[in-house]
C-alpha positions in Angstrom: 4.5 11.1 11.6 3.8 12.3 7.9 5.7 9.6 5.6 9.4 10.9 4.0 10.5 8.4 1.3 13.8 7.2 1.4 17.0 9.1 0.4 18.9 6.1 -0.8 15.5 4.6 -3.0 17.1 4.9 -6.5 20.4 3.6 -5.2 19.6 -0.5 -6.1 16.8 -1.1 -8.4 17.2 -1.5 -12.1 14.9 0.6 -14.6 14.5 -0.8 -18.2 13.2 1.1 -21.1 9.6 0.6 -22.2 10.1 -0.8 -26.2 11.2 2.1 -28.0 9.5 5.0 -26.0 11.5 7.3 -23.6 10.4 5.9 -20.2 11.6 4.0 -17.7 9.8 0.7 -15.7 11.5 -0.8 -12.5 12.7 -4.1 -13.2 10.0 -5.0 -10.6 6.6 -3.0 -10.5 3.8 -3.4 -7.6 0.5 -5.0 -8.7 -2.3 -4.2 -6.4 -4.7 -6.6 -8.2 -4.5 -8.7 -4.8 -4.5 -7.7 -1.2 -5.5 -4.1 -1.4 -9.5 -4.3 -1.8 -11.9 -3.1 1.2 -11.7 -7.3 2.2 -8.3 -6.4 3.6 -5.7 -4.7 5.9 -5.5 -1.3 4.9 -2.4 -0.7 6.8 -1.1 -3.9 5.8 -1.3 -2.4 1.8 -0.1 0.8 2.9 3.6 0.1 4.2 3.5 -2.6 1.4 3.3 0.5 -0.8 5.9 3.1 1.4 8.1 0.1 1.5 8.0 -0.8 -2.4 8.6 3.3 -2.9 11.7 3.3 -0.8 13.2 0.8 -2.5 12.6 2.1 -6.2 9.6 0.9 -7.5 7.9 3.7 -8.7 5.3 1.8 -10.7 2.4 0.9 -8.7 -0.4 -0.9 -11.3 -4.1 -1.4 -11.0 -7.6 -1.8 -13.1 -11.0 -0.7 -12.3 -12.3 -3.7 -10.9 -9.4 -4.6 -8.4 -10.2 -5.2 -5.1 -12.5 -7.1 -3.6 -15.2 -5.1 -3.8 -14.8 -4.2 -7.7 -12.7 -0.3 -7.6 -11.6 -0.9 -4.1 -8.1 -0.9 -4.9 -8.4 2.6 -6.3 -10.3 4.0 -3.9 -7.2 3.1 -1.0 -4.1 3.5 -3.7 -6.2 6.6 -3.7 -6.0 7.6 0.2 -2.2 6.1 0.4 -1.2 8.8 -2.3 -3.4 11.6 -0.2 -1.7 10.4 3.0 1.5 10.2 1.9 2.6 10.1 -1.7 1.2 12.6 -3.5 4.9 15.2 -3.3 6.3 12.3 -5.7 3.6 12.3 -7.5 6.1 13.5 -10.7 8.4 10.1 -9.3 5.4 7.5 -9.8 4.2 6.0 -13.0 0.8 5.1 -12.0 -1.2 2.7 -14.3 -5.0 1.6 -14.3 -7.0 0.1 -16.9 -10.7 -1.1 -18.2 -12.3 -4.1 -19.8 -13.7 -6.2 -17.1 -17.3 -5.9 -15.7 -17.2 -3.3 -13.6 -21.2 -2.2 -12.9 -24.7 -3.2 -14.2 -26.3 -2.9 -17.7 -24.6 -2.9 -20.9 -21.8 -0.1 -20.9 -20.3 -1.3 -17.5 -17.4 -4.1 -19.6 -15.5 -5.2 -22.6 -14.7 -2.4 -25.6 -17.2 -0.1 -26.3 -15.7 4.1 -25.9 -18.8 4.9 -24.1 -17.6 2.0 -21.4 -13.7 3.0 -21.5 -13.6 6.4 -21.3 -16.4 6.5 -18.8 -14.4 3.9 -16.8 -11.5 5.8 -16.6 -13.3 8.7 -15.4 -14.3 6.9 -12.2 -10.9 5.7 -11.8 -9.4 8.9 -11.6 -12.1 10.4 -9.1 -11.8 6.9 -7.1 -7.9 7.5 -7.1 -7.7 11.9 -6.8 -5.7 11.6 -9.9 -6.3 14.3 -12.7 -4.2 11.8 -15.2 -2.3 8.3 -14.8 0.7 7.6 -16.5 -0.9 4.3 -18.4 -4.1 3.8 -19.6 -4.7 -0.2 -20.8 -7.8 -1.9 -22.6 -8.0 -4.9 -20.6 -9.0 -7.4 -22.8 -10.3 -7.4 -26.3 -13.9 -7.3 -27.0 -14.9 -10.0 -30.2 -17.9 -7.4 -30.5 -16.6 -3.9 -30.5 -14.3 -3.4 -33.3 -10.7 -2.9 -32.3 -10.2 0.5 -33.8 -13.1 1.7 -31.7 -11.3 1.1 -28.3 -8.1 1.9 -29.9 -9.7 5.5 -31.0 -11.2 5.5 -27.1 -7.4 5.2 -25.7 -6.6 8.0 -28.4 -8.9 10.3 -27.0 -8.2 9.8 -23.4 -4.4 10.8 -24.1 -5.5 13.8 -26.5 -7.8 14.7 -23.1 -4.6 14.8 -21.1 -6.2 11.7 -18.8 -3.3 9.5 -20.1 0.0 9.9 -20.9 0.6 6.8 -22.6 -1.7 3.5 -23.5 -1.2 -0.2 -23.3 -3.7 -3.4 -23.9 -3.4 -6.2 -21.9 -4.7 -10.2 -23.0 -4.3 -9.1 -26.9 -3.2 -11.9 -29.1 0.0 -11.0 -31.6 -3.0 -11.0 -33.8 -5.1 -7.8 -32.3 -1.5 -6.8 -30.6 -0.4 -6.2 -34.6 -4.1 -4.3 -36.0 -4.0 -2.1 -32.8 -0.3 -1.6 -32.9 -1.0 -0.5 -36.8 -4.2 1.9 -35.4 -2.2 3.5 -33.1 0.7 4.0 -35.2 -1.4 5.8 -37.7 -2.9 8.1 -35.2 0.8 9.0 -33.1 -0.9 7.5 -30.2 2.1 6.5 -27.4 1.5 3.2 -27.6 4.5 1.7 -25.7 3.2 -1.5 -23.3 1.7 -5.0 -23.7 0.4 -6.4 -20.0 0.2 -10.5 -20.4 0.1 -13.3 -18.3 3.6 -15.0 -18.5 5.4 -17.3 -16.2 7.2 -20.6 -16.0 4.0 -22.7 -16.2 2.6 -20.3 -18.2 4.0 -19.7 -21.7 1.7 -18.5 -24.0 3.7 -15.5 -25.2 6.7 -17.3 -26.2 4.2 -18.3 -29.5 4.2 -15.3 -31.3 3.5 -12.4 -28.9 7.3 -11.6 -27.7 7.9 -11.4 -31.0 5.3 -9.1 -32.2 6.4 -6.8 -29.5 9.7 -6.5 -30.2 9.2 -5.7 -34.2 6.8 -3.1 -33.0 9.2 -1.9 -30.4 6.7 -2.1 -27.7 7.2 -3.2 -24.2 5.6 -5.6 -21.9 4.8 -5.9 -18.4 4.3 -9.7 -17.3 1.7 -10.3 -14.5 1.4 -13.6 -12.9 5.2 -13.8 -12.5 5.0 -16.8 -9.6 1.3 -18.3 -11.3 -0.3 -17.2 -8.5 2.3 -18.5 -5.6 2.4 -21.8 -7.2 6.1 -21.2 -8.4 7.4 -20.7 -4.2 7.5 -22.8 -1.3 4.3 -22.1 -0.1 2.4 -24.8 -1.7 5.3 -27.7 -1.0 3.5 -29.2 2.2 -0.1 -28.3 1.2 -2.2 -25.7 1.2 -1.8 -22.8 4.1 -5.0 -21.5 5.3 -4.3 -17.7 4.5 -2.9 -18.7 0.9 -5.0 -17.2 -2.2 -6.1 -21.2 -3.3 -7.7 -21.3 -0.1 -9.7 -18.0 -0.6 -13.5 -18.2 -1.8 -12.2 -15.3 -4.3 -8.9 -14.9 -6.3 -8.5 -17.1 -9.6 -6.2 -20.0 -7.8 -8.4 -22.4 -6.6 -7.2 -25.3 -4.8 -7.1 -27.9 -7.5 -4.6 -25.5 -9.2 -2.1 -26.9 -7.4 -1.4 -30.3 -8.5 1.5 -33.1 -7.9 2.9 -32.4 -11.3 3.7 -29.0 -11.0 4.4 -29.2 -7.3 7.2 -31.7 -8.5 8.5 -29.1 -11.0 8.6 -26.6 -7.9 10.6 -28.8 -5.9 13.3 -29.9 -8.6 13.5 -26.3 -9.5 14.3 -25.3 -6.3 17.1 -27.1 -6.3 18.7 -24.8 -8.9 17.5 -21.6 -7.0 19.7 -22.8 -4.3 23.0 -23.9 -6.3 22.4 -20.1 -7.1 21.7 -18.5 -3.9 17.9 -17.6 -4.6 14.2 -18.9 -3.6 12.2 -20.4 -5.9 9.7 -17.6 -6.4 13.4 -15.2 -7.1 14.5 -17.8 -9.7 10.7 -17.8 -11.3 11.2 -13.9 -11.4 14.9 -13.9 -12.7 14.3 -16.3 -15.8 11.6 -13.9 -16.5 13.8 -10.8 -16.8 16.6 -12.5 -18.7 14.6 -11.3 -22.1 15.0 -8.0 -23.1 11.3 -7.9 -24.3 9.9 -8.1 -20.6 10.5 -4.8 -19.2 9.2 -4.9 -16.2 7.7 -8.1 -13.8 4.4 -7.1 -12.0 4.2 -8.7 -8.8 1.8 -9.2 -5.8 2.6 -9.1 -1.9 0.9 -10.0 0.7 3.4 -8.5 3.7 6.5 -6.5 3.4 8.8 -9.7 3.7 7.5 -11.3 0.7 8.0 -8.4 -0.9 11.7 -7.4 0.5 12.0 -11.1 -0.9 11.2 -11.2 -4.4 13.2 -7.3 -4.5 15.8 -9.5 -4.3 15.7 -11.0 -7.5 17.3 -8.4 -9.8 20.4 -9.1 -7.8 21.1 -11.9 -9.8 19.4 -12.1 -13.1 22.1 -13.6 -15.4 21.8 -17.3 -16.3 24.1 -19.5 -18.1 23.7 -21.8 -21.0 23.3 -25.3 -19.1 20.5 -23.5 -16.2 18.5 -22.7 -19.0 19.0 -25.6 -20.4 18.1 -27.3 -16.8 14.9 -25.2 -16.1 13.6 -26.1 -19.9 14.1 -30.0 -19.5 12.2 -29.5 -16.2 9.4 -27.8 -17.3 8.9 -29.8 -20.5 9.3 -32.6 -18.8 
């Protein structure tokens, strides 16, 4: 039966301007970083994806090198849009990105335009895409000079590959030059993707900042530090979890007593609000205005009905916050 998306799917979710520009993120985007490579369940991904559709999330987010094996991710995103998205194409926001190695010899990572533009290329023919909606540079290169993958971005917009460009692991430092570049050439420059999460809080020391007095929006990935901020790491380490995986970036001495104690005391303020732990984790992220949208990961189409439930409840008051911040100081 071909797949019909869901009559009612703009009816819940929130959408949140992007900085200053015109568009519109769900509160909660689908990150296909995990769990959608060639290593896994194809069908598994692809109600993952029809169920994250019907329910409003029209951004669906991935790089180059996502899978396992490396482009992967593309190449199925690619046959779940044939097979059944493709008549909303116009309804998706669609995002890839390059930086990361991605094939042999010396143009296939980093910043160079030769490596960026013919990166995105392969992304598009990998996914049957003539254009995606944002085009990021991964991760700044300390040996191509920033205007040169900022003028790379320019181009693929001016090529009508991209309608609008982000960066993602820039410092406020490089956020600021490449903020100024793009300004200068009228290039849509509307989203910053960093890590950012309760045991992660990097941004908070500048970044936020230099996003919001460049009216730019950000995208946070890592929203739950890799599962460690749910339940699933309170009585050890599952079999099928990602810190028990040979690949991934959680390895098992990621999860220690110390944060697992934090986990455990925060939980019991998820409940005196009727949430999980991994909904609170997602809700403290979207009280600031600055974080548009929360990329997350999924596994099933439980955990993601799951954390869909956060927006329902993304208000705090004075004394949780003041809770959560003595917990994870402490």
């Amino acid at each position: 039966m071909a797949y019909q998306a869901a009559a009612d799917r703009y009816d819940t979710m929130k959408y949140r301007r992007c900085g200053k520009s015109g568009l519109l993120l769900p509160a909660i985007s689908l990150g296909l970083w995990h769990n959608f490579g060639h290593v896994d369940e194809y069908e598994n991904g692809r109600k993952m994806v029809q169920y994250a559709f019907d329910r409003g999330i029209t951004h669906f987010d991935l790089a180059n090198n996502y899978g396992p094996p490396p482009g992967s991710a593309e190449e199925n995103f690619g046959k779940m849009l044939k097979q059944d998205l493709m008549p909303y194409r116009d309804e998706m926001i669609i995002s890839t990105k390059a930086g990361y190695h991605m094939w042999e010899g010396p143009y296939g990572e980093w910043g160079s335009r030769k490596y960026i533009l013919s990166s995105l290329d392969q992304s598009l023919k990998r996914m049957g895409l003539e254009y995606v909606d944002i085009f990021y540079h991964h991760r700044p290169d300390p040996n191509t000079p920033i205007e040169e993958s900022a003028l790379a971005l320019d181009h693929a917009v001016k090529q009508g590959k991209a309608l609008y460009v982000g960066v993602s692991n820039y410092q406020p430092e490089q956020t600021a030059e490449i903020a100024k570049i793009f300004k200068e050439l009228r290039t849509p420059f509307i989203i910053h993707q960093p890590r950012y999460s309760m045991f992660d809080r990097w941004v908070e020391d500048g970044l936020l900042d230099t996003l919001e007095s460049n009216g730019i929006g950000s995208i946070v990935f890592s929203p739950l530090a890799q599962g460690l901020l749910t339940n699933k790491y309170l009585k050890g380490i599952p079999k099928d979890s990602r810190a028990a995986k040979d690949w991934g970036f959680l390895k098992s001495d990621h999860v220690t007593e110390e944060k697992i104690n934090k986990v455990l005391v925060l939980e019991k303020i998820a409940k005196s609000r009727g949430q999980e732990i991994s909904q609170l984790a997602i809700a403290w992220l979207l009280r600031n205005d600055v974080v548009t949208s929360v990329l997350i990961g999924a596994s099933s189409v439980e955990q993601l009905k799951q954390n869909l439930v956060s927006i329902d409840n993304i208000e705090f008051t004075s004394q949780e916050l003041e809770e959560i911040e003595q917990i994870l100081k402490a």
